[in-house]
C-alpha positions in Angstrom: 338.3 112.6 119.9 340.7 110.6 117.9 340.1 109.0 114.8 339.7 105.5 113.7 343.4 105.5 112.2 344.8 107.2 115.1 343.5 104.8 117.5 344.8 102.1 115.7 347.8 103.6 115.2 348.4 104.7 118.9 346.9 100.9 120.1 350.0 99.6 117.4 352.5 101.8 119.0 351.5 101.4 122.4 351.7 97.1 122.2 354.8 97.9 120.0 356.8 99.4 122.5 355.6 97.6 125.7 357.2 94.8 123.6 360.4 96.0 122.3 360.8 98.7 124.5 362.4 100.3 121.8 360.6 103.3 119.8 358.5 103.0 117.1 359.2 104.7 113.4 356.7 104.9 111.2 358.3 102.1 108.4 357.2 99.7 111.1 353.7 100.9 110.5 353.2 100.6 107.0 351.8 97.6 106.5 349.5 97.4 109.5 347.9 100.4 108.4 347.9 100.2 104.3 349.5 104.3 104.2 352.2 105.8 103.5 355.1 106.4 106.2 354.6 110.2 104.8 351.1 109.7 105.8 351.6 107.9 109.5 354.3 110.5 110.4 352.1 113.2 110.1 349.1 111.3 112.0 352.2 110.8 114.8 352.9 114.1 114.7 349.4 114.9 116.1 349.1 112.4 118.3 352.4 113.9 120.0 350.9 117.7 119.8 347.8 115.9 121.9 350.2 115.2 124.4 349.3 110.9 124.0 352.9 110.6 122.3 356.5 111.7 122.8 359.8 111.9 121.0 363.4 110.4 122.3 366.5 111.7 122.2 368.6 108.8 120.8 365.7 108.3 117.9 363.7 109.7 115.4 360.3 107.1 116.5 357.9 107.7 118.9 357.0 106.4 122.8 353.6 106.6 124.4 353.7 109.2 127.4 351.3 108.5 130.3 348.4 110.2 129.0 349.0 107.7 125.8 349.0 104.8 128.4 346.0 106.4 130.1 344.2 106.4 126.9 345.1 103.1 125.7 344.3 101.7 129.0 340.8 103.3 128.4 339.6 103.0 124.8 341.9 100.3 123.2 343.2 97.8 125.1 340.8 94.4 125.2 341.8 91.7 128.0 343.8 88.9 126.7 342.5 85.4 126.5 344.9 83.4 129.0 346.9 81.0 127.2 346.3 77.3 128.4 349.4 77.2 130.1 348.9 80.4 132.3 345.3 78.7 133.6 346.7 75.3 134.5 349.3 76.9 136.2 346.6 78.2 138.3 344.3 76.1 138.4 346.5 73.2 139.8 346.9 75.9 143.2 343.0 76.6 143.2 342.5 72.8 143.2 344.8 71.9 146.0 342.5 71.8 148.4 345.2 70.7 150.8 346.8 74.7 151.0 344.7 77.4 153.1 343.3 80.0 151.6 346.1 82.9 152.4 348.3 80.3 150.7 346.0 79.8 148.0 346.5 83.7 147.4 350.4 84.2 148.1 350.8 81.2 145.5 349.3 82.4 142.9 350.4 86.0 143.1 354.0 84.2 142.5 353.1 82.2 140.0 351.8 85.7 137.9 355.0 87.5 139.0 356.5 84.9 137.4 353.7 84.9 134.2 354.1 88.5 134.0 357.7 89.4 135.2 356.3 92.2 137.4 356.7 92.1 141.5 353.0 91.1 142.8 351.9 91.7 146.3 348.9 90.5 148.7 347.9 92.9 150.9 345.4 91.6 153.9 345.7 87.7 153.2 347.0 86.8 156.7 345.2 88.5 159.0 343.6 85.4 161.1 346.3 82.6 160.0 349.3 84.0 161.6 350.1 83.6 165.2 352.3 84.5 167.5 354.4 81.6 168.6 357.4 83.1 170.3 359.2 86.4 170.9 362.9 86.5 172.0 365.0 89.6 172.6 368.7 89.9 172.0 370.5 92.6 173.5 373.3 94.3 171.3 374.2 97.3 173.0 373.6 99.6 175.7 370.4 101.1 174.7 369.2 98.7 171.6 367.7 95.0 171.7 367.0 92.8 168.5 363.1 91.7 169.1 362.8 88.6 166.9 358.8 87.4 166.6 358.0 83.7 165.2 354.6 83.2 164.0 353.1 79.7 163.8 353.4 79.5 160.0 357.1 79.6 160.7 356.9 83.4 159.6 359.9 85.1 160.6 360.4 88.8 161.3 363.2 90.9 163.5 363.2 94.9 164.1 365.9 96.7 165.8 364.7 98.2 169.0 365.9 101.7 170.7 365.1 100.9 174.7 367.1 103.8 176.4 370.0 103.2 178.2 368.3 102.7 182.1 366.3 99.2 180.6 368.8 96.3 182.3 369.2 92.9 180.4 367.0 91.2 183.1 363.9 93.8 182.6 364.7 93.0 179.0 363.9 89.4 179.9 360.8 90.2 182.0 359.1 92.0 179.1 359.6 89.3 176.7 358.4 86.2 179.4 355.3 88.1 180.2 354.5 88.6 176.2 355.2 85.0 175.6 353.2 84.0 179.1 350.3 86.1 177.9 350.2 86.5 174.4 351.1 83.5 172.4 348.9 81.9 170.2 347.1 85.9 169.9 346.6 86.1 166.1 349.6 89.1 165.3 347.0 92.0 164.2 344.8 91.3 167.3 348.9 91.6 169.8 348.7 96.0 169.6 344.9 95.8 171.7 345.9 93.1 173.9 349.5 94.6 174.9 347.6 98.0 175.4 344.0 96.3 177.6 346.4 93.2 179.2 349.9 94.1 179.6 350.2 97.7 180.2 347.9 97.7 183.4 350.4 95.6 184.7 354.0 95.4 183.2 354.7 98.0 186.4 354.8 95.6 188.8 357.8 93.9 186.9 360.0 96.0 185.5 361.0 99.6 186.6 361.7 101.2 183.5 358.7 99.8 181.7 357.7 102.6 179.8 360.3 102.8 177.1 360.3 98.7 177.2 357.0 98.6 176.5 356.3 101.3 173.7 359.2 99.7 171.9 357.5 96.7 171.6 354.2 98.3 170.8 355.5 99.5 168.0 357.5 96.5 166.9 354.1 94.5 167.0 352.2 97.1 165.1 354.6 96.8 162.1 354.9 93.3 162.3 351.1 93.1 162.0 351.2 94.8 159.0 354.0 92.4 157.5 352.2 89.0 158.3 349.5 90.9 156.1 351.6 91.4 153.4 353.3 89.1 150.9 355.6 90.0 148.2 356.8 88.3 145.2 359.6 88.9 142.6 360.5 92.6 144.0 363.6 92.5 141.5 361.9 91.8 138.5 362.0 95.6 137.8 365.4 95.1 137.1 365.1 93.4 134.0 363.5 95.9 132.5 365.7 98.5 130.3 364.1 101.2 131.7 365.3 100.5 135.4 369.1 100.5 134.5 370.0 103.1 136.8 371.5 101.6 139.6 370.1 105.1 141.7 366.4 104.7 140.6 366.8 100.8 141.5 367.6 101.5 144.7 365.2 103.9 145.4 362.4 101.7 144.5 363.5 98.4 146.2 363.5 101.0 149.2 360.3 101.6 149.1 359.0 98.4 148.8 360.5 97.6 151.9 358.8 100.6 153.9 355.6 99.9 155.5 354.4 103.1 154.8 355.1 103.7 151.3 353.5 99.6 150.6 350.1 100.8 152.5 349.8 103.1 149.9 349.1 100.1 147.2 346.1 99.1 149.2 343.0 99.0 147.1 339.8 101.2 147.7 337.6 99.7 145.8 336.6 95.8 144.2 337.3 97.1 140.8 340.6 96.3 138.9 342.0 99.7 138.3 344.9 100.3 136.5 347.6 103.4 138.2 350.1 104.5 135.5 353.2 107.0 136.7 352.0 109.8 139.3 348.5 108.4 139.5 349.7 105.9 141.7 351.2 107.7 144.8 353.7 105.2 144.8 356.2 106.1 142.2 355.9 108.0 139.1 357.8 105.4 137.1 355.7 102.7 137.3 352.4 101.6 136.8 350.2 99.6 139.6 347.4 97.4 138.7 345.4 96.7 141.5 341.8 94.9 143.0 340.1 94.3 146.4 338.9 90.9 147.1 336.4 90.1 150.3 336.2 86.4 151.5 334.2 86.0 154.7 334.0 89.6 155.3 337.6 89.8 155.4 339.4 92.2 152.8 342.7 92.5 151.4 344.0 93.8 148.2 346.5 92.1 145.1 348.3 94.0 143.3 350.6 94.2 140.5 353.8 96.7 140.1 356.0 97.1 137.1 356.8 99.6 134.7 354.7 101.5 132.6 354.9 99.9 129.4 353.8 96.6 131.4 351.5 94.0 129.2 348.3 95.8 130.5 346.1 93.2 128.7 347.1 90.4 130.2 348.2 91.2 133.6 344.0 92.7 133.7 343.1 88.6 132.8 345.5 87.7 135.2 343.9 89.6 138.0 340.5 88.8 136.9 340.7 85.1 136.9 342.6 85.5 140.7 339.5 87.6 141.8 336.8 85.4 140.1 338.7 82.2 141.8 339.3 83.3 145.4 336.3 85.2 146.1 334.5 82.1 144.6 
């Protein structure tokens, strides 16, 4: 149990660093705490053998390690009052009652990845408002085809597919004029169960090679289902943080944002807004993942925040509050 001094002190180092990014001596602490820099070093000194601080190499101050962020997180941080400006910039999407409600959603989470400089995502917004409106098929080499799928929200989305090298161009053409003849206008996550009940039975009778054709496709529309669930805002805004100048660590989180797999794993289990710092997150160990479920007409989807672990906890918590408390009504 830490004492009244050392929480204060770790809750001034904590909101020190996430903003300065720099770490924090103890002359910065003086005054805040009315003792002596003799005085604070030693109370830092124990806060670092608890394991809630740590010590750089380039500097003789002090950084909160996870278990410092896990503890601020959980004793000291209070949710920030949103500034005036961060409410009307939501409230004039909540009032357009012109916009749907997955727009409603998608909107807002830009407008925080904006507020907040983190990448936000919606996970389960679109499940009944995008349909499918057209498929096309371009052939690019013996055995691969580029399946290009247009929703009705103008939603765009193209995956490479691998059909074997006995699939001709006009089977190609077949598969694709019986998916459009039979499945436009089929909301996208409802396409998998009607291409397995409607199309397999008979795809046979009109193309030879059908097999390959059609579980290429299958699987096409399974992860473009998952897509027209998902949107994501500011996915670069990692790189403004000092933290994230390695061009190698860069890379390999803008790759995972872009596999399905890896995204799935942000979905949120519960309606609670939990906070996921480092390895608690099963995402990637340097960042942290705020995240909440939101049901509206027994449909359920998830918004989350990503950014690094010395994000502005406290007010990306608001944030997500006042989204919840507005969509969910």
């Amino acid at each position: 149990m830490l004492s009244k001094r050392q929480n204060k002190l770790l809750k001034l180092i904590v909101e020190e660093y996430i903003k300065t990014a720099n770490p924090v001596g103890s002359s910065l602490l003086c005054d805040s705490l009315d003792c002596s820099s003799a005085t604070i070093r030693n109370e830092m000194a124990a806060l670092e053998n608890i394991g809630y601080l740590e010590k750089t190499h380039t500097s003789s101050g002090r950084v909160p390690s996870e278990e410092g962020y896990r503890y601020y997180v959980d004793n000291l941080m209070e949710p920030k009052k949103m500034t005036g400006e961060d409410v009307l910039k939501l409230q004039r999407i909540f009032d357009n009652k012109q916009l749907a409600l997955s727009d409603v959603i998608t909107k807002s989470l830009e407008i925080i990845s904006e507020i907040t400089n983190c990448t936000s995502l919606v996970l389960g917004a679109n499940s009944s408002y995008n349909k499918l409106k057209q498929v096309e098929a371009v052939p690019y080499s013996d055995d691969k085809v580029i399946a290009i799928v247009i929703t009705d929200k103008g939603h765009v989305e193209h995956k490479e597919l691998n059909v074997g090298n006995d699939v001709s161009p006009s089977e190609i053409k077949k598969v694709v004029e019986l998916i459009n003849k039979l499945l436009v206008g089929t909301p996208l996550d409802e396409i998998s169960a009607k291409l397995e009940f409607e199309v397999k039975p008979i795809i046979g009778n009109y193309v030879k090679s059908h097999e390959a054709l059609y579980q290429a496709f299958y699987n096409a529309f399974s992860e473009f289902s998952f897509k027209s669930h998902m949107h994501m805002a500011g996915r670069t805004k990692l790189l403004d943080y000092r933290e994230f100048d390695n061009v190698s660590k860069v890379k390999e989180i803008l790759n995972k944002f872009e596999d399905d797999n890896m995204v799935r794993k942000i979905e949120a289990d519960n309606n609670d807004i939990n906070v996921y710092i480092g390895h608690e997150n099963n995402f990637d160990d340097d960042v942290s993942i705020i995240k909440t479920k939101y049901v509206i007409n027994g449909e359920e989807g998830t918004i989350a925040i990503v950014g690094p672990k010395r994000m502005d906890y406290e007010r990306v918590v608001s944030l997500l509050e006042f989204i919840k408390h507005n969509i969910e009504g």
